[in-house]
TORKOL-4160 file (C-alpha; in steps of 0.2 Angstrom, whole numbers, padded with zeros to 4 digits, m for minus):
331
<pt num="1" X="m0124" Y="m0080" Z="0190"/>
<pt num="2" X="m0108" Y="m0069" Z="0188"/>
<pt num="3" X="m0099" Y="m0068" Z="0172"/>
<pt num="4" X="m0085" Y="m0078" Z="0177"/>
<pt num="5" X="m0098" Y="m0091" Z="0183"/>
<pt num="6" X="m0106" Y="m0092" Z="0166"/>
<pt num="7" X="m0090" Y="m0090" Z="0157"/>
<pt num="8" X="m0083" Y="m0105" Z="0163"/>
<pt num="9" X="m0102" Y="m0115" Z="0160"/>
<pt num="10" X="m0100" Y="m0110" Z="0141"/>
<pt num="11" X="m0082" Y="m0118" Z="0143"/>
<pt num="12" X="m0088" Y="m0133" Z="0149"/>
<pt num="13" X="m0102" Y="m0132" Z="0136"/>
<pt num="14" X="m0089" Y="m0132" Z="0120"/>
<pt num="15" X="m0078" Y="m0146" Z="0128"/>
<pt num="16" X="m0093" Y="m0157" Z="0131"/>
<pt num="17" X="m0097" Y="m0154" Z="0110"/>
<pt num="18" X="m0077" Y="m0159" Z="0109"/>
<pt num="19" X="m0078" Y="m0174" Z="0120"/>
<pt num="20" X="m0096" Y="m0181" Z="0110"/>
<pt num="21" X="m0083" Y="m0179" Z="0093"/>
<pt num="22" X="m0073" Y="m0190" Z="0101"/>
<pt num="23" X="m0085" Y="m0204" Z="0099"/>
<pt num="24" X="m0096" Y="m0199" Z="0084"/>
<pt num="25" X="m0088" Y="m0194" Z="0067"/>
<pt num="26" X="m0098" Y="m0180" Z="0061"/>
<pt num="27" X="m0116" Y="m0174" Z="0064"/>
<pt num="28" X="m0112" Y="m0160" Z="0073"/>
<pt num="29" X="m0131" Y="m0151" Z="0068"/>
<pt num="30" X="m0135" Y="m0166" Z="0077"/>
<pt num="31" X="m0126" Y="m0168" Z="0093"/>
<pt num="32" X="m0130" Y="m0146" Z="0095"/>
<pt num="33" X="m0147" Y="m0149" Z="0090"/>
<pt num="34" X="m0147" Y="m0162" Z="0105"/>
<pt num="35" X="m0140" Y="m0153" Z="0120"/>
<pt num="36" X="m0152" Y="m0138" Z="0113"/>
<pt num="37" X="m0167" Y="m0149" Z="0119"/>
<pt num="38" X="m0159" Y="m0153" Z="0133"/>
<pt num="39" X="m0154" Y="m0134" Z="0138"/>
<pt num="40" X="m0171" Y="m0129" Z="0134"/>
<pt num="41" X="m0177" Y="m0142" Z="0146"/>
<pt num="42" X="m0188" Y="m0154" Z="0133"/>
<pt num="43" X="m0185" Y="m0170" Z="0124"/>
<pt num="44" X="m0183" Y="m0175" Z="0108"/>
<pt num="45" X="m0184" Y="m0187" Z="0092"/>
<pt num="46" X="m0171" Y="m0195" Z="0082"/>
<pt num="47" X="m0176" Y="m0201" Z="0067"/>
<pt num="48" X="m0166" Y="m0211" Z="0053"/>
<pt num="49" X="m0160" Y="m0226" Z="0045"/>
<pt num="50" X="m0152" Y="m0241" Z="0055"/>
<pt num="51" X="m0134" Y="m0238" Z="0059"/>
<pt num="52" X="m0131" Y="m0221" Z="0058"/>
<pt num="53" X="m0126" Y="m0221" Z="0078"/>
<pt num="54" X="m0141" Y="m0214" Z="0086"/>
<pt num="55" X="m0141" Y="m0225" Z="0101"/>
<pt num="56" X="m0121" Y="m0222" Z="0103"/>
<pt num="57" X="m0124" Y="m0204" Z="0102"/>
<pt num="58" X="m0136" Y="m0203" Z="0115"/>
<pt num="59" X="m0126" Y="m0214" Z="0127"/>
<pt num="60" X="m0110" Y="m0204" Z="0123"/>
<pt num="61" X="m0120" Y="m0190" Z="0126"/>
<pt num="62" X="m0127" Y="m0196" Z="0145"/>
<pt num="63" X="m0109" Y="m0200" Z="0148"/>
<pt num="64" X="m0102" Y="m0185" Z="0143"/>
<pt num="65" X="m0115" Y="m0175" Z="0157"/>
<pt num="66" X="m0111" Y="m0186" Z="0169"/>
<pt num="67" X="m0130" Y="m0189" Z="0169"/>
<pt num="68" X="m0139" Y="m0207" Z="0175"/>
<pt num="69" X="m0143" Y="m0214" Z="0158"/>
<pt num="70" X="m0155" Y="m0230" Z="0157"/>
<pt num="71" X="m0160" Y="m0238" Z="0139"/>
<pt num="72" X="m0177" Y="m0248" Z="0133"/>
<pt num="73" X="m0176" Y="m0255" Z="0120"/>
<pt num="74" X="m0195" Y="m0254" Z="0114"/>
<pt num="75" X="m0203" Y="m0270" Z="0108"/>
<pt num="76" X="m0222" Y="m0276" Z="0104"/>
<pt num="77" X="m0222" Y="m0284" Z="0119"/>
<pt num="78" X="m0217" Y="m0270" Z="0132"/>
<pt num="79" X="m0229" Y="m0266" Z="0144"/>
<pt num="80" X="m0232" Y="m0245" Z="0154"/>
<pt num="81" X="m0225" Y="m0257" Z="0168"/>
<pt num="82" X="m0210" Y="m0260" Z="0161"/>
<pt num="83" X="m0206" Y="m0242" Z="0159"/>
<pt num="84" X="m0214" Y="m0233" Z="0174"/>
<pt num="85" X="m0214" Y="m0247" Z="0188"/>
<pt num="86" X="m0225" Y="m0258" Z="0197"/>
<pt num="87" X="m0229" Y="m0265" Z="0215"/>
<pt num="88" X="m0223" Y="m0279" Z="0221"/>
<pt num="89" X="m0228" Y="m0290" Z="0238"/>
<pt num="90" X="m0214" Y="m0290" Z="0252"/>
<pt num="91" X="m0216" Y="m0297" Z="0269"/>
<pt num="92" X="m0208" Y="m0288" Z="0286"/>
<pt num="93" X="m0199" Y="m0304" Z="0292"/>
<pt num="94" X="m0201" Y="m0296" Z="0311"/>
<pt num="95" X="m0219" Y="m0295" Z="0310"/>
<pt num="96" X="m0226" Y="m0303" Z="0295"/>
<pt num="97" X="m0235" Y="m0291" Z="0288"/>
<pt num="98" X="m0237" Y="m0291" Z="0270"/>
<pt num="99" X="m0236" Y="m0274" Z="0262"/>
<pt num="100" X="m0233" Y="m0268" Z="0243"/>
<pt num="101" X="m0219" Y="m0257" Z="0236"/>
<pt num="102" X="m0218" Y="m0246" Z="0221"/>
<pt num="103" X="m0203" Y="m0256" Z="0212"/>
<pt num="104" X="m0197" Y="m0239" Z="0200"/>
<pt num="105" X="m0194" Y="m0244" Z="0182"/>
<pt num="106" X="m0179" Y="m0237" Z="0171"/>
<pt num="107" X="m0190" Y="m0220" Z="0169"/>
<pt num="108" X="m0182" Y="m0216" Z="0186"/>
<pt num="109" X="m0165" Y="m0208" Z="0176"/>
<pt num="110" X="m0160" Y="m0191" Z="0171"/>
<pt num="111" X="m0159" Y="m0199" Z="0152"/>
<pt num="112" X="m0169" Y="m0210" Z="0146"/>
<pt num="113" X="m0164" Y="m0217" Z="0131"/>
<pt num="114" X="m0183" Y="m0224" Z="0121"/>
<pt num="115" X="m0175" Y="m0237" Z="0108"/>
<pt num="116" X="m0184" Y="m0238" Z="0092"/>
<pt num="117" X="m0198" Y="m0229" Z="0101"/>
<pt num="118" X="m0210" Y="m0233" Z="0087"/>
<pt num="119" X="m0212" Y="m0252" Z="0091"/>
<pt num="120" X="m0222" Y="m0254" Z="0105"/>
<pt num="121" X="m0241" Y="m0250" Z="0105"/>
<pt num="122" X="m0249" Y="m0233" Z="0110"/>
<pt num="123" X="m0253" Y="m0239" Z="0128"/>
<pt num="124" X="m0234" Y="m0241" Z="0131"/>
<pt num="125" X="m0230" Y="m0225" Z="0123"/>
<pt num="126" X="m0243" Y="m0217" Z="0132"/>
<pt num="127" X="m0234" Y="m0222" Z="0150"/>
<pt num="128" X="m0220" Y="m0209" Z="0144"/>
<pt num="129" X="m0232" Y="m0194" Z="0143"/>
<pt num="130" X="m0235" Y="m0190" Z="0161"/>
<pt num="131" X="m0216" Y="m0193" Z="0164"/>
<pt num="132" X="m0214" Y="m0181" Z="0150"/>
<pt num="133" X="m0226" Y="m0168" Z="0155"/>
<pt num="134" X="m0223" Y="m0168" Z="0173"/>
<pt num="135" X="m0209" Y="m0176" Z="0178"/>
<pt num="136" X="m0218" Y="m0187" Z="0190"/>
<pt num="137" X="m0227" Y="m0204" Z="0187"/>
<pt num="138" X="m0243" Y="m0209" Z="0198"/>
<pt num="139" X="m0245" Y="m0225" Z="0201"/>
<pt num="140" X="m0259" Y="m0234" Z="0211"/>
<pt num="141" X="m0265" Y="m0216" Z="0218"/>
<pt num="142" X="m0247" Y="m0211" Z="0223"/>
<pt num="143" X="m0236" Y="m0196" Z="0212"/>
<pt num="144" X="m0218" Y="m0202" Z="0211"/>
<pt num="145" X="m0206" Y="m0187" Z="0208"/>
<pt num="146" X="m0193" Y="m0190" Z="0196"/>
<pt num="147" X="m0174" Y="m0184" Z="0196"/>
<pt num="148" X="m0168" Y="m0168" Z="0189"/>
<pt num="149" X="m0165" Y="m0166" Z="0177"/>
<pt num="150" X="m0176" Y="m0177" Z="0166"/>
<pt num="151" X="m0175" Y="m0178" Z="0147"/>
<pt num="152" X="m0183" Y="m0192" Z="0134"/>
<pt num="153" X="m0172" Y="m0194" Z="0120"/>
<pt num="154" X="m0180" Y="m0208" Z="0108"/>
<pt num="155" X="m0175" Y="m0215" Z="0092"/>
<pt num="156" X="m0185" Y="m0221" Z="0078"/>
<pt num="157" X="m0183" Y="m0228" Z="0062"/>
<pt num="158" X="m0193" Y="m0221" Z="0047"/>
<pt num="159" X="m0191" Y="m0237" Z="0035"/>
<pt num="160" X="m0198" Y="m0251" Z="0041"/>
<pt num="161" X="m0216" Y="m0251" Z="0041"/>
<pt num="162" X="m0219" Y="m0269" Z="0047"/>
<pt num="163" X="m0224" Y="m0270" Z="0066"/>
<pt num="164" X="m0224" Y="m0253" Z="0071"/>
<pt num="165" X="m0234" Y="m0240" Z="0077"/>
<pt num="166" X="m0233" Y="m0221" Z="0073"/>
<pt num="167" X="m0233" Y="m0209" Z="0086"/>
<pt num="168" X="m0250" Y="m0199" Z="0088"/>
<pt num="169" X="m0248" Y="m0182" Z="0083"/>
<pt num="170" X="m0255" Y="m0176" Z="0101"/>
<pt num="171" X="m0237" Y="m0186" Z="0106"/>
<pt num="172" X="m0225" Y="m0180" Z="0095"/>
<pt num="173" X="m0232" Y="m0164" Z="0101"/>
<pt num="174" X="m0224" Y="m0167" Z="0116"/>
<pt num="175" X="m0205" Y="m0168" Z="0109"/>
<pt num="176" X="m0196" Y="m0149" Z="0111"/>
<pt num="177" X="m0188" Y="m0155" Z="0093"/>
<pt num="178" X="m0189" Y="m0168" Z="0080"/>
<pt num="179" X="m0169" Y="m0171" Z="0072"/>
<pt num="180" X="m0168" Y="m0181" Z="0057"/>
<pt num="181" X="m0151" Y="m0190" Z="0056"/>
<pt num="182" X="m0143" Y="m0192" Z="0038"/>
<pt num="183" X="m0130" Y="m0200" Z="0031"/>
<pt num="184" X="m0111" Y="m0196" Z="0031"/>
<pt num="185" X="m0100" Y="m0188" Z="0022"/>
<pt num="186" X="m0088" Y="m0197" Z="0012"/>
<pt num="187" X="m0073" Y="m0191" Z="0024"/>
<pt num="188" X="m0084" Y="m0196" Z="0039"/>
<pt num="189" X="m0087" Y="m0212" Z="0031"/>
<pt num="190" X="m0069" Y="m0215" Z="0029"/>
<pt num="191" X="m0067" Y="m0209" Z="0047"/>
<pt num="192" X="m0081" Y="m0220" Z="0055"/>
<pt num="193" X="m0073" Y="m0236" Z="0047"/>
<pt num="194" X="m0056" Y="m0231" Z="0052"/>
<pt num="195" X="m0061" Y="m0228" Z="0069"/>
<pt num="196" X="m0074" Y="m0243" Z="0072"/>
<pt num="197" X="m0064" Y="m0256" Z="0066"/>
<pt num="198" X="m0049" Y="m0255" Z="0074"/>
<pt num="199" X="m0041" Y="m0261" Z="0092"/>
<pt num="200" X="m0044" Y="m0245" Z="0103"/>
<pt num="201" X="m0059" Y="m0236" Z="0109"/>
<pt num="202" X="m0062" Y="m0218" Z="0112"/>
<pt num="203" X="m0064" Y="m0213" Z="0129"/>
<pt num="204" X="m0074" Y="m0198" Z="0133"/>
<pt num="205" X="m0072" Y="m0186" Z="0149"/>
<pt num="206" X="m0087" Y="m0182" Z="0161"/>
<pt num="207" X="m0088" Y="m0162" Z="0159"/>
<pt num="208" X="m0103" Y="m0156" Z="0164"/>
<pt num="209" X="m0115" Y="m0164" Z="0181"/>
<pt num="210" X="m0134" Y="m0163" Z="0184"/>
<pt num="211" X="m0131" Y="m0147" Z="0193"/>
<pt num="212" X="m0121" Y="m0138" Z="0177"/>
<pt num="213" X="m0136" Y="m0144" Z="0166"/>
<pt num="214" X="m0151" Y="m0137" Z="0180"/>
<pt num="215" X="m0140" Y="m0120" Z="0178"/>
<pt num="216" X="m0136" Y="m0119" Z="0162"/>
<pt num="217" X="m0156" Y="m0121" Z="0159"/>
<pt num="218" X="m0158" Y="m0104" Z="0171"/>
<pt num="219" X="m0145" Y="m0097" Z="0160"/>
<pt num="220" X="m0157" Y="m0101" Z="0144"/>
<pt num="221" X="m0172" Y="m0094" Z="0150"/>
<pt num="222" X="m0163" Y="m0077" Z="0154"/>
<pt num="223" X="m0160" Y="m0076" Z="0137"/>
<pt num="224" X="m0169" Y="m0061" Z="0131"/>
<pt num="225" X="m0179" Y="m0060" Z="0114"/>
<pt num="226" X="m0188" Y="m0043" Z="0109"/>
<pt num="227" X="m0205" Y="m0042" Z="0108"/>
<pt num="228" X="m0203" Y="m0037" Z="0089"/>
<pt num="229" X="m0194" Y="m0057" Z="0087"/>
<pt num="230" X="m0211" Y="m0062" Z="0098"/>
<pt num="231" X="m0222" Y="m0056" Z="0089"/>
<pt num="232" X="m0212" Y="m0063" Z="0071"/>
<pt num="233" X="m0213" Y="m0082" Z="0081"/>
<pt num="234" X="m0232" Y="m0080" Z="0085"/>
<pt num="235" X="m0236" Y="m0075" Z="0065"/>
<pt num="236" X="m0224" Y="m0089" Z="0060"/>
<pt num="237" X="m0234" Y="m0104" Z="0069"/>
<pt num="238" X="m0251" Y="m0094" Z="0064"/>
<pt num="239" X="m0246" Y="m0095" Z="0046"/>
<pt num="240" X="m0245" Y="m0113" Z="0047"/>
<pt num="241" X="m0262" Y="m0118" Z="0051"/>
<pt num="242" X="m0273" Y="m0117" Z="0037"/>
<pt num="243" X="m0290" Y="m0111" Z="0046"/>
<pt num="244" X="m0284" Y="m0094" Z="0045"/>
<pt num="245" X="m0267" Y="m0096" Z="0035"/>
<pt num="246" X="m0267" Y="m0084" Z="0020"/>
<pt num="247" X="m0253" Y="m0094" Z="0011"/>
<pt num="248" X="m0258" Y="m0106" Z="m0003"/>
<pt num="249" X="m0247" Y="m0119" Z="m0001"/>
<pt num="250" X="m0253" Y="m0121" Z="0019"/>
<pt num="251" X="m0271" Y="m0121" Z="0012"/>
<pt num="252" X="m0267" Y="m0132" Z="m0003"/>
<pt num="253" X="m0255" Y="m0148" Z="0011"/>
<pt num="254" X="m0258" Y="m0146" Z="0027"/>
<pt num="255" X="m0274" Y="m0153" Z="0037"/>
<pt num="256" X="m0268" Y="m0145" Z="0051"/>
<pt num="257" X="m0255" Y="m0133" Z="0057"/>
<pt num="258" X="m0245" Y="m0129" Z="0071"/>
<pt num="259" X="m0251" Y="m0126" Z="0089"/>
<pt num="260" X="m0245" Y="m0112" Z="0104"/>
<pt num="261" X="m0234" Y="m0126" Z="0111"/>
<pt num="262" X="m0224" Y="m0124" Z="0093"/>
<pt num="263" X="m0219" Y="m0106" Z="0098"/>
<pt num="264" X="m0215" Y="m0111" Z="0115"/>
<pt num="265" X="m0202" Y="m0123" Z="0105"/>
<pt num="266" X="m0196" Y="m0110" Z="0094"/>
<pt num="267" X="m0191" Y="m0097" Z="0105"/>
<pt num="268" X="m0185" Y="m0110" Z="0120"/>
<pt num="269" X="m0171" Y="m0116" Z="0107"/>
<pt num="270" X="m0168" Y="m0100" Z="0098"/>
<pt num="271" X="m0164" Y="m0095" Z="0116"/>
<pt num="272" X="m0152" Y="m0109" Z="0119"/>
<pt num="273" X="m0142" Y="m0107" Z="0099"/>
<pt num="274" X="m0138" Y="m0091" Z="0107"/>
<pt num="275" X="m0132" Y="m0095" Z="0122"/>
<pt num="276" X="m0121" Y="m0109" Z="0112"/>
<pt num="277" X="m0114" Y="m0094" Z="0102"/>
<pt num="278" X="m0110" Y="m0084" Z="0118"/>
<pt num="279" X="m0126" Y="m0072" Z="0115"/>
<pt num="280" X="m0137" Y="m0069" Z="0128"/>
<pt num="281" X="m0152" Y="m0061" Z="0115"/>
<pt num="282" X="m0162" Y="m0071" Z="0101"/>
<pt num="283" X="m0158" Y="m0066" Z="0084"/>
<pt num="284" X="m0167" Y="m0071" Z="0067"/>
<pt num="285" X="m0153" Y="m0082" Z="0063"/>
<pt num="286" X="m0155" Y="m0092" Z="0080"/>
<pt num="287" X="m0174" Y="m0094" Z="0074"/>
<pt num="288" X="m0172" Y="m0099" Z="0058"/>
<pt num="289" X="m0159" Y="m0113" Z="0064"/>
<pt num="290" X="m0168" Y="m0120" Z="0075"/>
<pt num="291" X="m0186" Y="m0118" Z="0065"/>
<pt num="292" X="m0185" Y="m0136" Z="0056"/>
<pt num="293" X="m0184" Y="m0147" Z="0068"/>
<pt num="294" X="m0196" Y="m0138" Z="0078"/>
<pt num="295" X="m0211" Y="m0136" Z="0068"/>
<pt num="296" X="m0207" Y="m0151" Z="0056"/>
<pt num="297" X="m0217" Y="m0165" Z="0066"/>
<pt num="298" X="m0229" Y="m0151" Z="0073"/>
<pt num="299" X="m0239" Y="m0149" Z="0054"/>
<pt num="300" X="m0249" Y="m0165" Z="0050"/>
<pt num="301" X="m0249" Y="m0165" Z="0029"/>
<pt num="302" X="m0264" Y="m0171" Z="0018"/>
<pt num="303" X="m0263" Y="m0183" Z="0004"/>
<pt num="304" X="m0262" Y="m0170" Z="m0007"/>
<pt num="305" X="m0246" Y="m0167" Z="0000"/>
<pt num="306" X="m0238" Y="m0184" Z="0000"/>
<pt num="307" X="m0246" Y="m0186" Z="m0021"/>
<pt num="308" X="m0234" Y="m0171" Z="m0025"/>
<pt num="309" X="m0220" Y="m0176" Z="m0013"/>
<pt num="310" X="m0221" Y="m0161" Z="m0002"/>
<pt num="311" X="m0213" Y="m0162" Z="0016"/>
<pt num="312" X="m0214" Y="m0150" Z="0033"/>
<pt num="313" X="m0200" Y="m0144" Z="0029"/>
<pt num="314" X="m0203" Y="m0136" Z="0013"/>
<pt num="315" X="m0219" Y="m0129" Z="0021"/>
<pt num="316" X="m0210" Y="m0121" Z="0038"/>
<pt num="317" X="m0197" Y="m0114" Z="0022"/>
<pt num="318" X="m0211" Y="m0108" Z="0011"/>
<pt num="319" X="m0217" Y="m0099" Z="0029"/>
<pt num="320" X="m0204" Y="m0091" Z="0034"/>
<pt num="321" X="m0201" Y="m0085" Z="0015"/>
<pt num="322" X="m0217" Y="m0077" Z="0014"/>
<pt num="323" X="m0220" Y="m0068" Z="0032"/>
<pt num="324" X="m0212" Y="m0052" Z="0032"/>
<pt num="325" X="m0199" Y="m0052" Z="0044"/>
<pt num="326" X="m0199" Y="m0036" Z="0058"/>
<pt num="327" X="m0190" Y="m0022" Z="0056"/>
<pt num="328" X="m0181" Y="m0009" Z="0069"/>
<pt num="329" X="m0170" Y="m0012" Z="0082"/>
<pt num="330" X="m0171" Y="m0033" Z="0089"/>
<pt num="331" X="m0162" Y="m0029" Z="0105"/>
C-alpha cells in the first residue's frame, strides 16, 4: 500500500472509534482493546457484570465495519448444530430424488457474537474451535469455508456460578485477548442514563468494509518489531511458567504458565497499538499495554493463589517488573 492508501485507512480507523462513542459512553480501553483482536486477526472474551453493554458494543461494533454480524445467545440446551449447521432432506420435485444439504448455522458471518458463552456445555463450545482455528467447519466429511473475515467475540459473565460451565483452559487459549469490562465512571454513569432513557437513539455510520478490515490486517503484520523487543516477548512468557521460572511468586501461584501461542498474542497486538497510534514499529509501551489481556486467562493459578487473593494480573505485573528489559537501539 502507498502512504496515501494507508493514511486514509488510519482515517477511517479513528472515525470508526468516533462512531462506536456514539453508542457507548466510555470504555474506550475497551472498544480499542476490541478492534486490536480484530486487526490482529483473532478473537476475543468480554467478561463482566450484567449490564455493562457488552452485547451492544459488540453489535455497534459489527455495524460500525459494515461487517455480517449474527448473535447466539448460549443456553444449556444449545446443541454444535445449532451453531455450525446440519443436513436437512430436500426432494428435486423434477425427479424425486431425495438428496441432503448442508443448511449453515449463524457461524456463517464475519461476527459472530457468542452471548454468555459460558452457558452451554463443552460439547457446544467445542463446535466454535474448528471455526476458530481454521475458519472452516467439516461437517459430515465435507470442509465448509467460512467468510472473511471471521472473528468470535463472546461474552461471559463472571458472577453467576449457577448453571454454567467454565471454558477449558486449552479454549480460552484460543482467544487472541481476554478484556475484562468494569464499571463506569460517575460522569459516564450520568451520561449512559441521560442518553438511554430518552426519546432518540444514536445512529452510527458504516466506515470501514470487510475489504478495509482484510487490509488493515496486511498492514498489522508489516509492523516491524526488533529482534531485541523478540527476544524481551519470548523471556516474558518463559518467566511465566513455573518449571523453569526463576521468580518466586510464579513458583509460589501459578500451576501453569503461559505457552508459545501467548507470545504470538503479544507481539500480534502490540503490533496493532502501534498501528492505532500511526507507528509502524513495536515499542515497549505498545507491549505493555496490551500484556494484560493477553497473558491474563493464558496463566492457570493454584489455590494458593486464590487463599491469598492473587490474580493474573498481578503475576503478568510482577513479570514484567522483574525481567530486565533490553537495551540499545529498538528500531
Amino acid at each position: 500500500m502507498n502512504p496515501s492508501d494507508i493514511e486514509q485507512l488510519l482515517g477511517k480507523l479513528d472515525q470508526a472509534t468516533n462512531e462506536i462513542g456514539k453508542v457507548i459512553v466510555g470504555q474506550k480501553q475497551v472498544v480499542e482493546e476490541m478492534l486490536i483482536s480484530l486487526l490482529a486477526g483473532g478473537h476475543c472474551i468480554l467478561e463482566g457484570v450484567p449490564g455493562l453493554a457488552k452485547t451492544l458494543m459488540v453489535s455497534t461494533l459489527a455495524r460500525t465495519l459494515d461487517l455480517d454480524f449474527r448473535r447466539v445467545q448460549f443456553t444449556p440446551d444449545l446443541m454444535p448444530s445449532d451453531i455450525i449447521g446440519t443436513e436437512i432432506l430436500e426432494e428435486d420435485h423434477a425427479s424425486g430424488k431425495r438428496f441432503f444439504k448442508f443448511q449453515k448455522g449463524p457461524v456463517f458471518t464475519n461476527v459472530l457474537l457468542a452471548d454468555e458463552i459460558n452457558r452451554t456445555p463443552p460439547k457446544t463450545q467445542a463446535a466454535l474451535l474448528e471455526a476458530m482455528q481454521e475458519h472452516s467447519v467439516s461437517y459430515a466429511g465435507e470442509r465448509h469455508v467460512l467468510d472473511e473475515p471471521f472473528f468470535v467475540l463472546a461474552t461471559q459473565n463472571p458472577v453467576e456460578q449457577a448453571g454454567t460451565y467454565p471454558l477449558p483452559e486449552a479454549q480460552l487459549d484460543r482467544f487472541l485477548l481476554f478484556i475484562r469490562v468494569g464499571y463506569p465512571s460517575v460522569e459516564e454513569e450520568v451520561g449512559i442514563l441521560g442518553r438511554t432513557t430518552g426519546a432518540s437513539a444514536s445512529q452510527v455510520e458504516q466506515v470501514l468494509g470487510a475489504e478495509d478490515m482484510v487490509r488493515l490486517q496486511g498492514l498489522v503484520r508489516e509492523v516491524t518489531i526488533a529482534d531485541p523487543l523478540l527476544h524481551y516477548v519470548a523471556a516474558i512468557v518463559r518467566a511465566t511458567r513455573p518449571q523453569e521460572s526463576g521468580l518466586k511468586p510464579v513458583q509460589d501461584y501459578l500451576r501453569w504458565g503461559a505457552g508459545p501461542r501467548a507470545g504470538q498474542a503479544l507481539v500480534l497486538c502490540a503490533k496493532a497499538h502501534a498501528v492505532f497510534r500511526g507507528r509502524f514499529a513495536v515499542t515497549l509501551e505498545d507491549l505493555r499495554a496490551v500484556a494484560p489481556s493477553a497473558l491474563r486467562h493464558r496463566l492457570l493459578l493454584n489455590f494458593q493463589a486464590e487463599a491469598d487473593g492473587v490474580s493474573t494480573d498481578d503475576i503478568v505485573e510482577r513479570v514484567f517488573s522483574a525481567v530486565p528489559e533490553p537495551t540499545g537501539p529498538l528500531d
